[in-house]
N, C-alpha and C positions, 0 to 999 in steps of 0.2 A: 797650156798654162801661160800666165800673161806675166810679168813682173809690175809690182804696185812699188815697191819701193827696195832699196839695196840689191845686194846679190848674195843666192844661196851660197853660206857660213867664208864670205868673204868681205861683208861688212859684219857691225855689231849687231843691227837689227835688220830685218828684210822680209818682205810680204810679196807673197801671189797668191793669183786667183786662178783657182781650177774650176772650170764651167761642167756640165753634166754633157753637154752638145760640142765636146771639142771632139775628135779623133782620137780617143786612147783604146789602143786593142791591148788588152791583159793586165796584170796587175803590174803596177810600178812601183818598184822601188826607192826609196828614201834612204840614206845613213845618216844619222846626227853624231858627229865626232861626240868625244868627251866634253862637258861644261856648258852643253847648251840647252835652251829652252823651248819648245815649239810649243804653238795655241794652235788649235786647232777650230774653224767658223764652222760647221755646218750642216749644209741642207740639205745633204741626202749621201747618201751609200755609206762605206765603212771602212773605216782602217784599220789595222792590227800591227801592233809592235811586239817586238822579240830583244833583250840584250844582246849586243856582238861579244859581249865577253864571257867569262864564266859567270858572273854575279848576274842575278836571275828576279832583281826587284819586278819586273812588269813584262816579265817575257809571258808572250801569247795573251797580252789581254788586247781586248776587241772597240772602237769605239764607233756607232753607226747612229744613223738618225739623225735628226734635227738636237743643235745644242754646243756646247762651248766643250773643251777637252785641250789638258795644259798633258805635255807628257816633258820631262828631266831627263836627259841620257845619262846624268850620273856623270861615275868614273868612268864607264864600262864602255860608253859608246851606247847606240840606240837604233835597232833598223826598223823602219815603218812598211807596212804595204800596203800600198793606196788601191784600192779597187777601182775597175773604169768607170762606176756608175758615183763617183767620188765629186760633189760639187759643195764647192766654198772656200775660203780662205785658210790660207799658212803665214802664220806670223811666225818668223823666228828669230833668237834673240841668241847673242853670246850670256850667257850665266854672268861670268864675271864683271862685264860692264852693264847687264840689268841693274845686278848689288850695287854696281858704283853709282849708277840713277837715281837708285830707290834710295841711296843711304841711310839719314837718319829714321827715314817713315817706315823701313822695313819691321821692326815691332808691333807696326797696326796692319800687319797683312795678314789675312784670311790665313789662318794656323797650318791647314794642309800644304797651300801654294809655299808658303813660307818657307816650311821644310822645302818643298822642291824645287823654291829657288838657290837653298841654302845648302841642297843635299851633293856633296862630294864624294858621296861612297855610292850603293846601287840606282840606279834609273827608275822612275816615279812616273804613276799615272793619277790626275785628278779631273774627275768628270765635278765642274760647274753649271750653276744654276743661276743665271743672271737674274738679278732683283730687279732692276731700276733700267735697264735695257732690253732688247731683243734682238736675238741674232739673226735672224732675218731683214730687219730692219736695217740692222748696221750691217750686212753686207751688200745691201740691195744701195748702199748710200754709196760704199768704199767703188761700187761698179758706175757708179755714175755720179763721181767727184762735181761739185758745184762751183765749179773752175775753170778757168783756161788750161790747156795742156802745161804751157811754162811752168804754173804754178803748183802744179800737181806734188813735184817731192816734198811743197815747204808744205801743202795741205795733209796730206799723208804722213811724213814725220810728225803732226800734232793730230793726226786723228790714233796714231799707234799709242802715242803718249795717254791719250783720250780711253785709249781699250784696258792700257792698263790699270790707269784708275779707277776704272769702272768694273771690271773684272777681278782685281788680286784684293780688295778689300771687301771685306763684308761688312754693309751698312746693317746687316739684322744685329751685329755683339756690337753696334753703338747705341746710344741713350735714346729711348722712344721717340725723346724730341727732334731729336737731329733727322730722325728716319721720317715723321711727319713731315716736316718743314723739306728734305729731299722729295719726298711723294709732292709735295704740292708746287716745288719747283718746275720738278718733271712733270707736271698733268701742266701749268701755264705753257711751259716751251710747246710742250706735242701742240695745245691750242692755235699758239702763233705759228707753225709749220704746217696744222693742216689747213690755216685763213691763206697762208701765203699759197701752199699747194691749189686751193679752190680758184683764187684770183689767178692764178697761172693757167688753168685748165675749165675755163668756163664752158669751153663747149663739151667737153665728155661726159658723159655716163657716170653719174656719182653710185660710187662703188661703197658702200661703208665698209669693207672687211678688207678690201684693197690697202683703203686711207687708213686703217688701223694696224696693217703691216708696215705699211710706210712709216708710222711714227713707230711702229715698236710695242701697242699693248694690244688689249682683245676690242670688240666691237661695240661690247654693250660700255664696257669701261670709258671710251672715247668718247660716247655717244654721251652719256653721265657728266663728264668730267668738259665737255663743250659747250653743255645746256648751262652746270654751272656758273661755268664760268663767262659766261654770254647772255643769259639770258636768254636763249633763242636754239632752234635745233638747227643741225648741222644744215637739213633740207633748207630749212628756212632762211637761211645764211647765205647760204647758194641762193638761192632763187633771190634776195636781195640783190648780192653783187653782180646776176647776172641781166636781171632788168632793171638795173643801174648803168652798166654797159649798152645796154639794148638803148634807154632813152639818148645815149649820149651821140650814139651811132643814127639813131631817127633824127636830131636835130642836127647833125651837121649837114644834112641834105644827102648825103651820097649812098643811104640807104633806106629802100622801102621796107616795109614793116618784113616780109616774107624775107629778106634777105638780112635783114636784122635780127629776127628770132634762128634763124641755123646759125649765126655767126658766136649766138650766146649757146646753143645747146638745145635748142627745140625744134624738135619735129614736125608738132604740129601744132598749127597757127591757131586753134582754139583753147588748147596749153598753154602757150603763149600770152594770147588775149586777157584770158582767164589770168594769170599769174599779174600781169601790167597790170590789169584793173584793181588788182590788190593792191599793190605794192604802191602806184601812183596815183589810183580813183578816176582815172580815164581810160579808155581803151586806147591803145597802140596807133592805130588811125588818126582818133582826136587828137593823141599828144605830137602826131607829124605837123596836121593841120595847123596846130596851134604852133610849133618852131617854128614852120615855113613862114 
C-alpha cells in the first residue's frame, strides 16, 4: 500500500493506494475507531466489515467489484477485511471535521451519506453510483498525479476535496436544468482531455475504450459527444494532428519521410502516404522536396 495523502486516523483526512500486484498474503485487517468515515475506490476484489462493539448497524456486509462504497463506524467502532485480491483507493476522513468542511452545504448531501456522515449511534454502509464520474477513471488519475512530486500533497488535498463533491451530492434530486448544463460541462472537459491526451501520444495505438476510461464514460458516448462537439471523429483528429506533426518534422530537414511517419505512429509508409495526401494534397516526398 503506498500513502497519497495524511496518515491512517492520525490526520483528519488520509488516502492510499492498494494495488492488486503488491505482496499481500491473506486477509488484512483494518479498525476504524469511533467517528470516522472511510470511501472506498474500487477495481476489484472485496471487503467485508463487522461492528467491534455490540451495535450491529453493518456487521458482515460485503462490498466487492468495480464501484464507490462509503462505510461510518458510528459510535461502535468499525473493523474491515480487506482481501489480497483488494485493488484501489481508501479515503479516510475524521467524521467530525468532514461536518466542519461541509458545514452549511450539508442539507444538500445525498440523504443516505448524510445520515452516515451524521450518524453518532450504529456504523453505516452506503454502496454509490457515481453520475458524473467514474471510478476507474479517477483512480487511474489519483496513480498518476499530473505533477511534480513536491506538489503532490497541495494536488491531492484538492483532488479529495474534488471526490467529495462529486460523490456526497446527488445531481439526479437537482432541477433538470442544472443536471443538463453539468452533462454538457462534463462531455466539453472529457473533449479537451482527450485532444490534450492525443497531442501527447501521437505515436500510439488509438485505443477508443482505453481513451474512454481515461476520461471516465463509455466508448460509443465519447465517440458522440467528440463528433459533436468537433465536428470531426476522434480517428480523424488523430490523424490530423499527427500529419501535422509529420510535415513539420519533413521540413525541418532532420527527418525523411520513413523516419517521420514511426515518429507520428505509423507503420507503414503507404498509411502514411495515404493519410498526408489527404490531409495536405501532396504526398510526403513532394512536401520534403518542396521544404528542402
Amino acid at each position: 500500500m503506498t500513502p497519497l495523502l495524511g496518515e491512517i486516523h492520525r490526520t483528519a483526512v488520509w488516502a492510499q493506494d492498494w494495488r492488486s500486484g503488491e505482496k499481500r498474503t491473506g486477509v488484512v485487517a483494518l479498525s476504524l475507531p469511533p467517528g470516522k468515515v472511510l470511501a472506498l475506490l474500487q477495481l476489484g476484489g472485496a471487503v467485508e466489515c463487522h461492528t467491534t462493539g455490540a451495535k450491529s448497524g453493518a456487521g458482515g456486509k460485503r462490498a466487492g467489484g468495480v464501484g464507490l462504497t462509503f462505510f461510518g463506524s458510528g459510535d461502535a467502532g468499525l473493523r474491515l477485511r480487506i482481501d489480497p485480491a483488494f485493488d484501489g483507493l481508501l479515503i479516510g476522513f475524521d467524521g467530525e471535521a468532514l461536518r466542519r468542511c461541509l458545514g452549511e452545504v450539508r442539507p444538500a448531501l445525498d440523504g443516505e451519506l448524510r445520515a452516515l456522515i451524521d450518524a453518532t449511534g450504529a456504523a453505516a454502509v452506503v454502496r454509490r453510483e457515481p453520475v458524473a464520474w467514474s471510478v476507474p477513471a479517477w483512480v487511474a488519475e489519483c496513480r498518476q498525479p499530473p505533477v511534480v512530486p513536491a506538489a503532490r500533497p497541495i494536488w491531492f488535498d484538492g483532488k479529495i476535496r474534488e471526490f467529495v463533491a462529486l460523490s456526497c451530492f446527488d445531481e439526479r434530486s437537482a432541477g433538470g436544468e442544472f443536471f443538463c448544463t453539468r452533462q454538457k460541462q462534463l462531455a466539453r472537459t472529457r473533449v479537451q482531455r482527450v485532444k490534450q491526451h492525443l497531442a501527447g501520444h501521437l505515436d500510439e495505438t488509438l485505443d477508443l475504450n482505453a481513451l474512454a476510461r481515461l476520461v471516465g464514460c463509455s466508448a460509443p458516448y465519447l465517440s458522440r459527444s467528440f463528433s459533436e462537439s468537433t465536428g470531426t471523429t476522434i480517428s480523424q483528429y488523430l490523424r490530423r494532428l499527427r500529419i501535422e506533426r509529420a510535415a513539420t518534422l519533413l521540413a525541418s530537414g532532420r527527418f525523411n519521410v520513413s523516419e517521420a511517419a514511426v515518429e507520428v505512429g505509423y507503420q507503414s509508409l503507404s498509411h502514411f502516404s495515404k493519410a498526408f495526401l489527404k490531409e495536405k494534397g501532396c504526398l510526403p516526398s513532394k512536401f520534403d522536396r518542396q521544404a528542402a
